[in-house]
VODREN-196338 format. One line per 3 residues: their letters; for each residue x, y, z of N, C-alpha, C. Coordinates in Angstrom, 1 decimal. Layout:
BEGIN
a	X:Y:Z:X:Y:Z:X:Y:Z ~ ...
//
This chain:
BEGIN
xxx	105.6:85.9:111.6:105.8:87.3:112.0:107.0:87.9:111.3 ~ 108.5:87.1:111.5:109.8:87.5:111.0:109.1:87.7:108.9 ~ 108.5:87.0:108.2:108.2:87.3:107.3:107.4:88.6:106.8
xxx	106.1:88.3:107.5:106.0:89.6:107.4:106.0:91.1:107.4 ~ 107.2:91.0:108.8:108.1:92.6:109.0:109.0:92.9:108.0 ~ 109.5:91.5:107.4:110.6:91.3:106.6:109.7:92.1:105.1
xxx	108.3:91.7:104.6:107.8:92.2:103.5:107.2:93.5:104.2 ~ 107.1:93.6:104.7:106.9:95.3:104.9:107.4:96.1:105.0 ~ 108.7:95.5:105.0:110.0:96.9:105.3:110.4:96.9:103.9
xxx	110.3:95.4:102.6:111.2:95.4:101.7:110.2:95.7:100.6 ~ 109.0:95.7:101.2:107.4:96.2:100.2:107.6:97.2:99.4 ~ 108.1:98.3:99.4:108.3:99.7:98.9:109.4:99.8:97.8
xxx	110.4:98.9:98.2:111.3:99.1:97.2:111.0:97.7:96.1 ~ 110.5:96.5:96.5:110.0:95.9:95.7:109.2:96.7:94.4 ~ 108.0:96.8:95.2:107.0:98.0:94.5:107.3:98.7:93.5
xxx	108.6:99.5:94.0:109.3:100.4:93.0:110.1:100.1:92.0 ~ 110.5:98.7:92.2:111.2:98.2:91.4:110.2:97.8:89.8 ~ 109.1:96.7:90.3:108.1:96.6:89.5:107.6:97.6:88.8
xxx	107.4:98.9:89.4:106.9:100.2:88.4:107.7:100.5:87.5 ~ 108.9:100.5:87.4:110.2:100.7:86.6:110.2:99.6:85.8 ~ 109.9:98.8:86.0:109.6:97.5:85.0:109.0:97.1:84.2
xxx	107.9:97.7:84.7:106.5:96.9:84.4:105.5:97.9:83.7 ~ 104.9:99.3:84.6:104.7:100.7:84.3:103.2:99.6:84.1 ~ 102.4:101.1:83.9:100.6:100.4:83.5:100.4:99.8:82.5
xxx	100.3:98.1:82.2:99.7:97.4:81.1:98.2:98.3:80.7 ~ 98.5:98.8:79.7:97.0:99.1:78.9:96.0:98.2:79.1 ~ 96.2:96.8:78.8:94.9:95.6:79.0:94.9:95.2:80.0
xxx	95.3:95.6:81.4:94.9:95.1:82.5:94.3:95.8:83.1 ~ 93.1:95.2:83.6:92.2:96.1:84.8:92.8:96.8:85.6 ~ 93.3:98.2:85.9:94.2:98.8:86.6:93.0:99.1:87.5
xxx	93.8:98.9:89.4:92.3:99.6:90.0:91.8:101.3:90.1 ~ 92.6:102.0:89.5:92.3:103.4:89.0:91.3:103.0:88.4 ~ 91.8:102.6:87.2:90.3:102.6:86.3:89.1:101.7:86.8
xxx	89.3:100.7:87.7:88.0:100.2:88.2:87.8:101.3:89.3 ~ 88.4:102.5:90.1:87.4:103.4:91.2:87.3:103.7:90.0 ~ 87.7:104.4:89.0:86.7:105.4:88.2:85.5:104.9:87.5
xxx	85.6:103.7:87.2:83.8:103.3:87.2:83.0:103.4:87.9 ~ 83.7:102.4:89.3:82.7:103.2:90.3:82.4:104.4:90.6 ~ 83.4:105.7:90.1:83.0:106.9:90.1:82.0:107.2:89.8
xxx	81.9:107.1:88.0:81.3:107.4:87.1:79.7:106.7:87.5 ~ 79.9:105.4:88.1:78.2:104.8:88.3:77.8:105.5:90.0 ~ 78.7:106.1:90.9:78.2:106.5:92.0:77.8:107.9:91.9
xxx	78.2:109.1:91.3:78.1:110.6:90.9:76.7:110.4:90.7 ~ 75.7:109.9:89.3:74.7:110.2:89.3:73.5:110.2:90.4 ~ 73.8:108.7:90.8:72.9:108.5:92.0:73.7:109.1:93.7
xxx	74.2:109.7:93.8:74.8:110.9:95.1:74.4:112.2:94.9 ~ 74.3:112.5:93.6:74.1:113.9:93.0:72.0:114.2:93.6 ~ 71.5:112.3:94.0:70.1:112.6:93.8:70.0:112.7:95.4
xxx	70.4:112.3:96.5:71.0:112.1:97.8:69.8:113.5:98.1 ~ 69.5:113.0:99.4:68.5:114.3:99.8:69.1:115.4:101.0 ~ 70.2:115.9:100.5:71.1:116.3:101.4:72.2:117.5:100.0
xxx	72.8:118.0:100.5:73.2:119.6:100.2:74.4:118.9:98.5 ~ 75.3:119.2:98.2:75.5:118.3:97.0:77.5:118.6:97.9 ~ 77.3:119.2:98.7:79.0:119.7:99.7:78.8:117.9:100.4
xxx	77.4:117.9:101.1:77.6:116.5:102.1:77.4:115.5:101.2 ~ 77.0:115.2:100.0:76.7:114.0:98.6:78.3:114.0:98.6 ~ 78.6:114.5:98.1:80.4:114.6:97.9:81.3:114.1:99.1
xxx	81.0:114.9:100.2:81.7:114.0:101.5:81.0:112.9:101.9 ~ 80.2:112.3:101.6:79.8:111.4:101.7:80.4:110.2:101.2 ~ 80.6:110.5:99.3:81.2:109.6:98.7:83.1:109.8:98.7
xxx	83.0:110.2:99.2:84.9:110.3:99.5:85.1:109.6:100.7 ~ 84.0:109.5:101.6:84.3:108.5:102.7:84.3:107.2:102.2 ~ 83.0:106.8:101.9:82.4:105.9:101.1:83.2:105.0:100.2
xxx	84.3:106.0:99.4:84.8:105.4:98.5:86.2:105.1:98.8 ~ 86.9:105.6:100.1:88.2:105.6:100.6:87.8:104.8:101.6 ~ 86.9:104.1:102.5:86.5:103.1:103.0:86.4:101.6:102.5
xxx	85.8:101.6:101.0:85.5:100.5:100.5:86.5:100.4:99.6 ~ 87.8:100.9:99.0:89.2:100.5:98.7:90.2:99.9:99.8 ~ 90.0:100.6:100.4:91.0:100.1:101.7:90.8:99.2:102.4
xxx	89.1:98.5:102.4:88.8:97.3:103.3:88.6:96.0:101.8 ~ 88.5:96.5:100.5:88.7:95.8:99.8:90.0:95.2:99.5 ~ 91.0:96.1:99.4:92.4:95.9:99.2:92.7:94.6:100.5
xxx	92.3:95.3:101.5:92.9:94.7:102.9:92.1:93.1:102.8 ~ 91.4:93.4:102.4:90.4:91.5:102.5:91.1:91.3:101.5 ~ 91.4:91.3:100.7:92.3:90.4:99.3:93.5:89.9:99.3
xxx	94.4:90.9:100.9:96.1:90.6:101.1:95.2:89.6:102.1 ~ 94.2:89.4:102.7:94.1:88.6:103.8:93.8:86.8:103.3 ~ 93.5:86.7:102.1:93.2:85.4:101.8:94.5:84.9:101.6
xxx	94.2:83.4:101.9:95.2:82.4:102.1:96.0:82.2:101.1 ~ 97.3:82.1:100.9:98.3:82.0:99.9:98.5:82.6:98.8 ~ 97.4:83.3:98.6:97.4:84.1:97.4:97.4:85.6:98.3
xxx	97.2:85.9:99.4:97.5:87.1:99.9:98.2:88.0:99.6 ~ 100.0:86.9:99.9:100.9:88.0:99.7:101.1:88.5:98.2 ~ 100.6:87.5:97.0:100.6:88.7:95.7:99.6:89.6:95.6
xxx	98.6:89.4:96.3:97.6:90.7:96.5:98.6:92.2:97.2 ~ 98.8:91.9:98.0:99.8:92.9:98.1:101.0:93.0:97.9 ~ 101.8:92.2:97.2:103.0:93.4:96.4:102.3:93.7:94.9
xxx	101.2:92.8:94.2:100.6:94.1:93.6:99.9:95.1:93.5 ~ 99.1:95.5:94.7:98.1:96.5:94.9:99.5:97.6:95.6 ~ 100.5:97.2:96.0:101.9:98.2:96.4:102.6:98.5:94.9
xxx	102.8:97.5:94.2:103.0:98.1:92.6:102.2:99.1:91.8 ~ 101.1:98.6:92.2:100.1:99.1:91.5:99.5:100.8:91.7 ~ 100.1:100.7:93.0:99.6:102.5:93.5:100.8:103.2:93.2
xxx	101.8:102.6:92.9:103.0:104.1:91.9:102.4:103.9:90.8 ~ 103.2:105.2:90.3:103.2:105.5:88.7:103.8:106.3:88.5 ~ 104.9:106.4:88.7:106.7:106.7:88.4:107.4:106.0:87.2
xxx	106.8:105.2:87.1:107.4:104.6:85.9:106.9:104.4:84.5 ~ 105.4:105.0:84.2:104.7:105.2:83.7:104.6:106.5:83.4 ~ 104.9:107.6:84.4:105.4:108.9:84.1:106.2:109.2:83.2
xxx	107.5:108.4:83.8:108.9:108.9:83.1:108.7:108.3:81.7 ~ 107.9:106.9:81.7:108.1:106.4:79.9:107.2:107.5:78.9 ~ 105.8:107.8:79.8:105.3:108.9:79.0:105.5:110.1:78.5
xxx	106.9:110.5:79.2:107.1:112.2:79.1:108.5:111.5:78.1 ~ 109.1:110.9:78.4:110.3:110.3:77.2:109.8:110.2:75.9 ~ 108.5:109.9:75.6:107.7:109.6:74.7:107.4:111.0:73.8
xxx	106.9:112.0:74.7:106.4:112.9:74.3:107.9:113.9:74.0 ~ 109.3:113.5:74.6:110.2:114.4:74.0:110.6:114.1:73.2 ~ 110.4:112.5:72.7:111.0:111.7:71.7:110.1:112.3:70.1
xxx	108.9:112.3:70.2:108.0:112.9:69.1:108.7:114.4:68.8 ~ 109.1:114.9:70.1:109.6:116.2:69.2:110.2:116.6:69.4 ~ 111.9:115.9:69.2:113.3:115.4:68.6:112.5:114.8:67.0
xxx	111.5:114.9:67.0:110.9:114.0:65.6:110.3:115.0:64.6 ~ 110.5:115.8:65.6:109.8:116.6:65.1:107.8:116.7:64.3 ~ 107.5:115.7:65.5:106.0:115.0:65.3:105.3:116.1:66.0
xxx	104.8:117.3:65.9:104.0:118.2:66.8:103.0:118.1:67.4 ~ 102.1:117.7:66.1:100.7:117.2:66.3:100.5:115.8:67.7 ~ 101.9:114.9:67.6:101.2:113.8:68.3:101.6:114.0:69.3
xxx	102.8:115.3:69.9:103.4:115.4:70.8:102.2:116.6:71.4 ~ 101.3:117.1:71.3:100.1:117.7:71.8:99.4:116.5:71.8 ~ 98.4:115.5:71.3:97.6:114.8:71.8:98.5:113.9:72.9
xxx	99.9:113.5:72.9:100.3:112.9:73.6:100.4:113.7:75.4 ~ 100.6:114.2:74.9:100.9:115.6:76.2:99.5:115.9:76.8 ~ 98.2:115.5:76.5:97.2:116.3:76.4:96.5:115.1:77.3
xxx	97.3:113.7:77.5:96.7:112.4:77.9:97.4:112.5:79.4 ~ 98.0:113.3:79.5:98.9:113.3:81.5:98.0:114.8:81.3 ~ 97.5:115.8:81.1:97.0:116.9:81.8:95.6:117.2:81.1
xxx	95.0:117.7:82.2:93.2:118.6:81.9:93.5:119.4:81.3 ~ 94.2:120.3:81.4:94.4:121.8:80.2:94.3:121.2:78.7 ~ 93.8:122.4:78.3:93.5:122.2:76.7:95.5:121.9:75.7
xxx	95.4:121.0:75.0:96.9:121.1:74.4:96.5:121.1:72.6 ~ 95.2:121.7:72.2:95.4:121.4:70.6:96.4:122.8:69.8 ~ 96.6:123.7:70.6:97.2:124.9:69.6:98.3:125.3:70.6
xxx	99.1:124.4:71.5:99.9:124.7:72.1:101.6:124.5:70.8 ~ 102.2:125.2:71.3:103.4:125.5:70.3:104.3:124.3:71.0 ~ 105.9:124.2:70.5:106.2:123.5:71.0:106.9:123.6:72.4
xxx	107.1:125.3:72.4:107.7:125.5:73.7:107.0:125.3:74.6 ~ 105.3:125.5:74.2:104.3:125.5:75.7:104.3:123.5:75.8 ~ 104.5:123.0:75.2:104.4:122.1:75.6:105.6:121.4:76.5
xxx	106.7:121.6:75.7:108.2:121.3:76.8:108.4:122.0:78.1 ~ 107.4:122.9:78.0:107.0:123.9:79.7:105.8:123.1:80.3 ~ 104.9:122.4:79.6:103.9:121.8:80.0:104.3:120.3:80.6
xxx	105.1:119.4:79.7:105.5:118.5:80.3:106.7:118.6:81.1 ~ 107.2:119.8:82.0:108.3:120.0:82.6:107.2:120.0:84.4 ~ 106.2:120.8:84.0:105.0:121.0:85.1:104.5:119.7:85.2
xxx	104.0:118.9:84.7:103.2:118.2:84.7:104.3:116.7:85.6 ~ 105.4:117.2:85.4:106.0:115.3:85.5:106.3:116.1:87.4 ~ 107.2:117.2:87.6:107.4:118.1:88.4:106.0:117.6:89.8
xxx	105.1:117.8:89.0:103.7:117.7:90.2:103.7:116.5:90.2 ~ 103.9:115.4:89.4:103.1:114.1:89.7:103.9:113.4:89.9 ~ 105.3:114.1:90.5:105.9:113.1:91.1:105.6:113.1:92.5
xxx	105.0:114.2:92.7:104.4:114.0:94.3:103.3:113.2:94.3 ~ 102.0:113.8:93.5:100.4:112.6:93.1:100.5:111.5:92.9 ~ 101.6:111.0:91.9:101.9:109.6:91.5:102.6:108.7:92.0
xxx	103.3:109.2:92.7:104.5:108.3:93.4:105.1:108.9:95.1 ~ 105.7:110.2:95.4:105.8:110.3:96.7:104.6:110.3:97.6 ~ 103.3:111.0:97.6:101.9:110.6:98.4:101.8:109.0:98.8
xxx	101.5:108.4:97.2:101.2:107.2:97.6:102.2:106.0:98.4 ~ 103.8:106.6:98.1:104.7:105.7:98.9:104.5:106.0:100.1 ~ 104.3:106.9:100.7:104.5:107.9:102.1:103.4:107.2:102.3
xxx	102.1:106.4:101.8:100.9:106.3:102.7:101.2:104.8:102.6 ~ 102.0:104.1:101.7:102.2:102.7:101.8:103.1:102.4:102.8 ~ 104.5:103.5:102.8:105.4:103.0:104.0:104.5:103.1:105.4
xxx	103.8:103.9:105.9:103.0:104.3:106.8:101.7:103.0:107.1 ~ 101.1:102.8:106.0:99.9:101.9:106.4:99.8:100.8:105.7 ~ 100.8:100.5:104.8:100.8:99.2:103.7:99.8:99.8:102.7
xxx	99.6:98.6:102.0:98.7:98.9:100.7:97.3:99.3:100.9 ~ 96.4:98.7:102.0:95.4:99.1:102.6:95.1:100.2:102.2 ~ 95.6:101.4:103.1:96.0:103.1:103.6:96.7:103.6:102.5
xxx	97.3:103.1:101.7:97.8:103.6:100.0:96.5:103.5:99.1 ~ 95.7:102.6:99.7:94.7:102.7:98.3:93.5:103.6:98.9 ~ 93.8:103.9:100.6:92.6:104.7:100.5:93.1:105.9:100.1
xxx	94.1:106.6:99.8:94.7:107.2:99.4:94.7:107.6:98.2 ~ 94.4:106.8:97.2:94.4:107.0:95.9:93.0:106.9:95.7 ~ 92.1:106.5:96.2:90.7:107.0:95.8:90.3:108.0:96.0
xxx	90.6:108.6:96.9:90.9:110.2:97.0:91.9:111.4:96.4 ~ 92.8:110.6:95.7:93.2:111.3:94.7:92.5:111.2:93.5 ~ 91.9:109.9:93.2:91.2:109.5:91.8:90.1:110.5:91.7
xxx	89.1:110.5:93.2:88.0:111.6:93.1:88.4:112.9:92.6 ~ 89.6:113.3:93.5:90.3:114.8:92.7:90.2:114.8:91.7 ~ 91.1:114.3:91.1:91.3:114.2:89.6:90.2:113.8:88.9
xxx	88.7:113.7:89.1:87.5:113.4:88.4:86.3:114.6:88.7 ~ 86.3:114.9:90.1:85.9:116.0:90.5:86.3:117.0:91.4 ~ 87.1:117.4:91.5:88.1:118.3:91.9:88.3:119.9:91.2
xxx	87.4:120.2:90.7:87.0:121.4:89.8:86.6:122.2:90.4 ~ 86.9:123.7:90.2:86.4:125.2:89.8:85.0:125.1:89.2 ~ 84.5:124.1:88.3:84.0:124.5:87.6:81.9:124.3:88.1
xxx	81.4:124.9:87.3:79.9:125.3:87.6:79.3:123.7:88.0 ~ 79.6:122.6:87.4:78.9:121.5:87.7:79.7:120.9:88.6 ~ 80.7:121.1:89.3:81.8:120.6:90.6:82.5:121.3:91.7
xxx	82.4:122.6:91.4:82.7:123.2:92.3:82.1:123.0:94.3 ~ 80.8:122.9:94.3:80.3:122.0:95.0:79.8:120.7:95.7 ~ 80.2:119.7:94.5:80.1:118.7:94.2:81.4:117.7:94.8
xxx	82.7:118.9:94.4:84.0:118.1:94.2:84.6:118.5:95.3 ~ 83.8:120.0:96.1:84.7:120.1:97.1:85.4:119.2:98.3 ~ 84.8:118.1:98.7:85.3:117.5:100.2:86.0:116.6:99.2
xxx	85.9:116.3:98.2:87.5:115.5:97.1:88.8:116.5:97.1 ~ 88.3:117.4:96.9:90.0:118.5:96.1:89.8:119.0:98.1 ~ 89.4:119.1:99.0:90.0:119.2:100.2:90.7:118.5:101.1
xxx	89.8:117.0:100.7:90.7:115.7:101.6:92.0:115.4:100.8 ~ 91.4:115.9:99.4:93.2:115.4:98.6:94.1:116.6:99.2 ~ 93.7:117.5:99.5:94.5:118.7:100.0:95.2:118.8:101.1
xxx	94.7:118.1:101.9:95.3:117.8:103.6:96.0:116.1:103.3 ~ 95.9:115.2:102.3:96.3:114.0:102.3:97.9:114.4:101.7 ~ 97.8:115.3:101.4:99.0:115.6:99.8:99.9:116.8:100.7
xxx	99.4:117.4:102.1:100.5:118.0:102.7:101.7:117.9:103.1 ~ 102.1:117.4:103.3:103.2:116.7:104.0:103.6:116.0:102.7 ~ 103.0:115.1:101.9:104.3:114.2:100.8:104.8:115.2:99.8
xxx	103.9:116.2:99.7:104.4:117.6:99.0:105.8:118.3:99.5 ~ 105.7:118.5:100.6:106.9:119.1:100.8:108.2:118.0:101.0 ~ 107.9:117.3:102.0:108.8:116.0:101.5:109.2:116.0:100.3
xxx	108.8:115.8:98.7:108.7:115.6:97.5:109.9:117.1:97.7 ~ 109.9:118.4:97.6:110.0:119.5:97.3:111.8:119.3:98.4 ~ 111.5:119.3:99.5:113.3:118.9:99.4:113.8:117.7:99.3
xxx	113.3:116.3:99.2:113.9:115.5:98.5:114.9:115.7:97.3 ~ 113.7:116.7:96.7:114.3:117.4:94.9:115.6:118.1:95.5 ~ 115.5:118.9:96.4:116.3:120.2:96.6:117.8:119.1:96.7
xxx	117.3:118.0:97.8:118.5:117.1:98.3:119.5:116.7:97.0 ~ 118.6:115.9:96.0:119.3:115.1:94.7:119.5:116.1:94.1 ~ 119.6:117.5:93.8:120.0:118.5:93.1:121.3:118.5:93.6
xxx	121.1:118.8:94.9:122.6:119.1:95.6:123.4:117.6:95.0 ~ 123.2:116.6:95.0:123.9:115.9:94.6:124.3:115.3:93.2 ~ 123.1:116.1:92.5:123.7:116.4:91.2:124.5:117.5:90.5
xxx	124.5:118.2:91.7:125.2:119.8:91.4:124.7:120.6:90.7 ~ 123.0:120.5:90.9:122.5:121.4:90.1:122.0:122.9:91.1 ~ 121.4:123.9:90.4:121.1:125.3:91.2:120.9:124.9:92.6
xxx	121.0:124.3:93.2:120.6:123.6:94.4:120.2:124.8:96.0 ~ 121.3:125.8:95.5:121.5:127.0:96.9:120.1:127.9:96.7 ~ 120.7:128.3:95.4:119.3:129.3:95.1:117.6:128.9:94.9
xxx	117.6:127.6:94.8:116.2:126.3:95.1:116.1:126.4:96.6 ~ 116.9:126.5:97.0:116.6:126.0:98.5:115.9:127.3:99.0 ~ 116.9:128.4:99.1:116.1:129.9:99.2:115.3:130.6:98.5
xxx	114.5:130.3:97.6:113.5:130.8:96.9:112.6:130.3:96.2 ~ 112.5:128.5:96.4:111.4:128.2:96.0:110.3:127.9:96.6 ~ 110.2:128.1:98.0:108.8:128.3:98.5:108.2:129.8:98.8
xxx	108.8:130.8:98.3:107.8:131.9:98.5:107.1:131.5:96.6 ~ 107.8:130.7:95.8:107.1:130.6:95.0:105.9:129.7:94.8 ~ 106.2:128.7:95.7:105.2:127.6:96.1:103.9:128.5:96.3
xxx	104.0:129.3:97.3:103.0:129.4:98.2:102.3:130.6:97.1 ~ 103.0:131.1:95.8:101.7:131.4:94.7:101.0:130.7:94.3 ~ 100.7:129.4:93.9:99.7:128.7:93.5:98.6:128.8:94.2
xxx	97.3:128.5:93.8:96.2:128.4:94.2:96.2:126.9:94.8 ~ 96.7:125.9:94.4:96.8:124.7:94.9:97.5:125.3:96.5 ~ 97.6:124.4:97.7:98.3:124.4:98.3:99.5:123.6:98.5
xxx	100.0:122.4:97.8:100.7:121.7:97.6:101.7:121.6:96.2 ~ 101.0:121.4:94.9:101.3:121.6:93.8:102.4:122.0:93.5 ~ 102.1:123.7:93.9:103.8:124.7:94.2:104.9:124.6:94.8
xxx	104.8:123.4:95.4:106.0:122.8:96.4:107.1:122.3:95.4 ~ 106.9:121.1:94.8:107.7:120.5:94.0:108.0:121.1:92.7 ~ 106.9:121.7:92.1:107.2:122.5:90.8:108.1:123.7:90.8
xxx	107.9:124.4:92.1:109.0:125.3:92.0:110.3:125.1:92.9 ~ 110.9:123.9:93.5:111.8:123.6:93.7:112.0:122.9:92.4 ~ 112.0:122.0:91.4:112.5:121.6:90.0:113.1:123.2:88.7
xxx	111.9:124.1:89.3:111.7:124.9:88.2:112.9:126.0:89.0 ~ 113.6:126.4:89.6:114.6:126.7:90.7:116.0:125.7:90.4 ~ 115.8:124.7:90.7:116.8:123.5:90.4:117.2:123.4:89.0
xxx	116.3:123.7:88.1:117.2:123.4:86.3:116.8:124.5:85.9 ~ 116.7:125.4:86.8:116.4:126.8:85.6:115.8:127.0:84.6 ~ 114.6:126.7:85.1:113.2:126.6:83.6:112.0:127.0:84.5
xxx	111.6:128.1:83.7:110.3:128.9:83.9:108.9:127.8:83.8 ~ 108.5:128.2:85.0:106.9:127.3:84.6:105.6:128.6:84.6 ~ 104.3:128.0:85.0:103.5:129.2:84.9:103.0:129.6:83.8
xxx	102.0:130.9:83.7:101.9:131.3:82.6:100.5:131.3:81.9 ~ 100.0:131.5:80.9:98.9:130.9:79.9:98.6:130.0:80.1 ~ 97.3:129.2:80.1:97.1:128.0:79.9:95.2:128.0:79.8
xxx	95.0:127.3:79.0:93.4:126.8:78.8:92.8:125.9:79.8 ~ 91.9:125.6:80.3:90.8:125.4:81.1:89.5:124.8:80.8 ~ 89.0:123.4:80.4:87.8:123.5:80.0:86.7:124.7:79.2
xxx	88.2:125.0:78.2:87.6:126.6:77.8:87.6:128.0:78.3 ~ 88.2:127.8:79.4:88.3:129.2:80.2:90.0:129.2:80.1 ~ 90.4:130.7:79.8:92.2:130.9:79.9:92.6:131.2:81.5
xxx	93.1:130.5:81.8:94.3:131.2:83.1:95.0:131.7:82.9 ~ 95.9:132.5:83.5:97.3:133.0:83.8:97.4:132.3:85.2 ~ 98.3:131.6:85.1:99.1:130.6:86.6:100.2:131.5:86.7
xxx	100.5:131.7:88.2:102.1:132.3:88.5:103.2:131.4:88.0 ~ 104.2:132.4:88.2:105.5:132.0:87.1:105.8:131.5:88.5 ~ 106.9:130.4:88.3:107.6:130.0:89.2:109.1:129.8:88.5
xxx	110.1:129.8:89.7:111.7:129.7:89.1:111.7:131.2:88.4 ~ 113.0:131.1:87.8:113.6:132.1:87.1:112.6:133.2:85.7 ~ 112.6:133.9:85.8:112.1:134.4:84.4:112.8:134.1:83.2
xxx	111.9:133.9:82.5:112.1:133.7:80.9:113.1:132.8:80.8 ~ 113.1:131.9:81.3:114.1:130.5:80.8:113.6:129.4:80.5 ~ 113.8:129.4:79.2:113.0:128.3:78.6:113.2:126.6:78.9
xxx	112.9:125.8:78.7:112.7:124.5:79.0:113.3:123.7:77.8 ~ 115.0:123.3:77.2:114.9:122.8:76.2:115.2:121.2:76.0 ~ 115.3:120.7:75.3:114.9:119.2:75.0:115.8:118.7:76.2
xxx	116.8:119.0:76.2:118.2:118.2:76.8:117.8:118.6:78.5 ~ 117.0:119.8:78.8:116.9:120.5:80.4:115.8:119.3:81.0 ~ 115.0:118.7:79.7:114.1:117.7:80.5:114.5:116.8:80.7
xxx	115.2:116.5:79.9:116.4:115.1:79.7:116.7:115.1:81.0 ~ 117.4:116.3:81.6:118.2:116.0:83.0:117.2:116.1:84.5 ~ 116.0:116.6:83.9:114.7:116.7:84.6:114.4:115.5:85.2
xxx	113.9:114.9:83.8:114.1:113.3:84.3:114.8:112.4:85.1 ~ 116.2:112.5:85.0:117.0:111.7:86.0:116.6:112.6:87.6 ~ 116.5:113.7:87.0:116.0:114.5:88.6:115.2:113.6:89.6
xxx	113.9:113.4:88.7:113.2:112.9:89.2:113.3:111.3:89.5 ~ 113.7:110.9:88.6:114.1:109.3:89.1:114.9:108.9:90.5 ~ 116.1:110.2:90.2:116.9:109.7:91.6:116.4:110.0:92.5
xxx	115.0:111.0:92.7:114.5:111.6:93.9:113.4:110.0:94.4 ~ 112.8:109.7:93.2:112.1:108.8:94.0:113.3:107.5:94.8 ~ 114.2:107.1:93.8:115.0:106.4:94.5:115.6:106.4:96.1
xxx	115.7:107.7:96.0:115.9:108.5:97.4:114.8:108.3:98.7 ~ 113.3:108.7:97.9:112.1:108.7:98.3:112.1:107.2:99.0 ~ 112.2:106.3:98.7:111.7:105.0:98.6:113.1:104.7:99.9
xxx	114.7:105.0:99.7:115.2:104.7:100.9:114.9:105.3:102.1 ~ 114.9:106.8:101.7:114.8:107.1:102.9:113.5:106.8:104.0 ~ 112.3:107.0:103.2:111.3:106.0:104.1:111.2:105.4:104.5
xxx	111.8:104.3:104.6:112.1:103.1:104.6:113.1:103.2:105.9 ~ 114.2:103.8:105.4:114.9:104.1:106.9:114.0:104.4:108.0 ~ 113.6:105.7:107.5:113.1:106.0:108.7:111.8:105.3:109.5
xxx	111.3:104.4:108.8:110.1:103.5:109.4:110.9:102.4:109.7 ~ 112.1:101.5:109.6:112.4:101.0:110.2:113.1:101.5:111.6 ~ 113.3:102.5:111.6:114.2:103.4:112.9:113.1:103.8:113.7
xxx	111.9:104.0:113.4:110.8:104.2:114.5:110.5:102.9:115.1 ~ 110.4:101.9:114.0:109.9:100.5:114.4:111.0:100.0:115.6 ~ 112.5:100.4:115.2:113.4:99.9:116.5:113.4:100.7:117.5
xxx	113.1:102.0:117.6:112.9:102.2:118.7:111.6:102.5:119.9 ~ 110.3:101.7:119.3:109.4:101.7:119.6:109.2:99.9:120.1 ~ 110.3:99.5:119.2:110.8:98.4:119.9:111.6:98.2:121.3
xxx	112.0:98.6:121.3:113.4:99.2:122.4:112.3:99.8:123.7 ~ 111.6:100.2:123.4:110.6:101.2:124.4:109.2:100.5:125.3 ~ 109.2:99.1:124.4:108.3:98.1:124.6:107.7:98.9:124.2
x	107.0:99.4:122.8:105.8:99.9:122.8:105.3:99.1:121.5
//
């Protein structure tokens, strides 16, 4: 029993440690890429389902956040080999560390002045179109993109690991995986994808704003815009069409004074997204630079303070005989 409380309390920051170390092996079966097979083989035959294509869709988001979570959980449950079943399926649901090497990558190409590879590279973390993006739209693109996915990629799924272990983290992430596959506006998903981009919507409440003053917190401790983030970046949040998204992106874009928003392509179709943070302040090599540590020290943060605070409910729910 003393072992096990002992790996559940120290599970998260292990976890975190491994991400920072380790990041996604390309040749290993990552279980992202195994739900999205199963995605890809469950969509056609749901789509034939004799029922509306809104209930095919909630169907398979149950379906598919049911049978991760009771997979994961039967795998930590076998004998001796359990407990690396789960500190890797707890490794395995960040991606914080695979973030930060990919956007270092993509600022390193252009300090290189590589344009070309720094759009196909950029174009592999976001859906928006990147082949005729300049280089400023891209140093604004990967300012957005790392900004959001530190909530998607890493505070969500910690907040559902400290809360339910790895089990409840992976049902978690199949429902972010559905998002991110069908989670579309668009004419073949809009219907299809809705009970995905809604359950990811209500799952991503709360680690969103968490995520958004976490940031505000390590700002203040890095002495960055920190006053004027705190009072003005959620009337900017709440422009997004997302409900969550706006949280973190415009407390970062507030905090280092760099404009997000703007133009952007679509499966072919152009948007105009709201501006968030300051007008017309550009994003330059060195502002991501410090972006970056932004976001590292926030997850660092992320990962204690949860941790506190789930051991501080656990003692006093101990204390309460409950």
């Amino acid at each position: 029993m003393k072992i096990l409380i002992w790996t559940l309390f120290s599970l998260p920051a292990l976890a975190f440690v491994l991400d920072l170390l380790l990041g996604d092996p390309r040749r290993f079966p990552h279980p992202v890429r195994l739900i999205g097979r199963w995605l890809d083989w469950l969509e056609p035959r749901a789509r034939g389902f004799k029922m509306s294509l809104r209930a095919s869709g909630a169907l398979c988001v149950a379906l598919t956040a049911g049978l991760s979570a009771a997979a994961v959980y039967g795998l930590m449950e076998i004998k001796l080999i359990g407990m690396i079943f789960m500190v890797y399926f707890a490794y395995a649901g960040l991606a914080l560390g695979e973030l930060l090497d990919s956007a270092r990558d993509v600022v390193e190409m252009l300090e290189e002045g590589s344009l070309e590879e720094a759009r196909e590279a950029v174009g592999e973390l976001v859906s928006r179109s990147t082949d005729y993006m300049s280089e400023r739209e891209i140093r604004r693109t990967l300012a957005e993109t790392v900004s959001e996915n530190l909530c998607d990629g890493f505070v969500a799924p910690l907040f559902y690991l400290v809360l339910g272990g790895p089990a409840l983290m992976w049902a978690y992430k199949a429902v972010s995986t559905m998002d991110s596959m069908w989670g579309y506006k668009t004419e073949e998903y809009r219907e299809f994808g809705w009970a995905s981009a809604r359950a990811d919507d209500i799952l991503a409440y709360v680690p969103a704003r968490l995520t958004a003053w976490s940031l505000i917190g390590v700002g203040r401790l890095m002495k960055l815009n920190w006053r004027e983030a705190r009072t003005r970046f959620r009337a900017d949040a709440l422009k997004m069409e997302s409900p969550n998204a706006g949280w973190p992106m415009a407390a970062t874009a507030w905090l280092m004074q760099g404009t997000m928003g703007g133009p952007a392509v679509y499966f072919g179709t152009a948007k105009n997204k709201p501006h968030l943070g300051p007008d017309e302040q550009e994003w330059t090599l060195e502002k991501l630079k410090k972006m970056f540590r932004l976001v590292l020290f926030t997850g660092i943060a992320s990962v204690f303070l949860f941790q506190m605070v789930k051991v501080g409910a656990t003692t006093l729910l101990g204390l309460a005989g409950l």
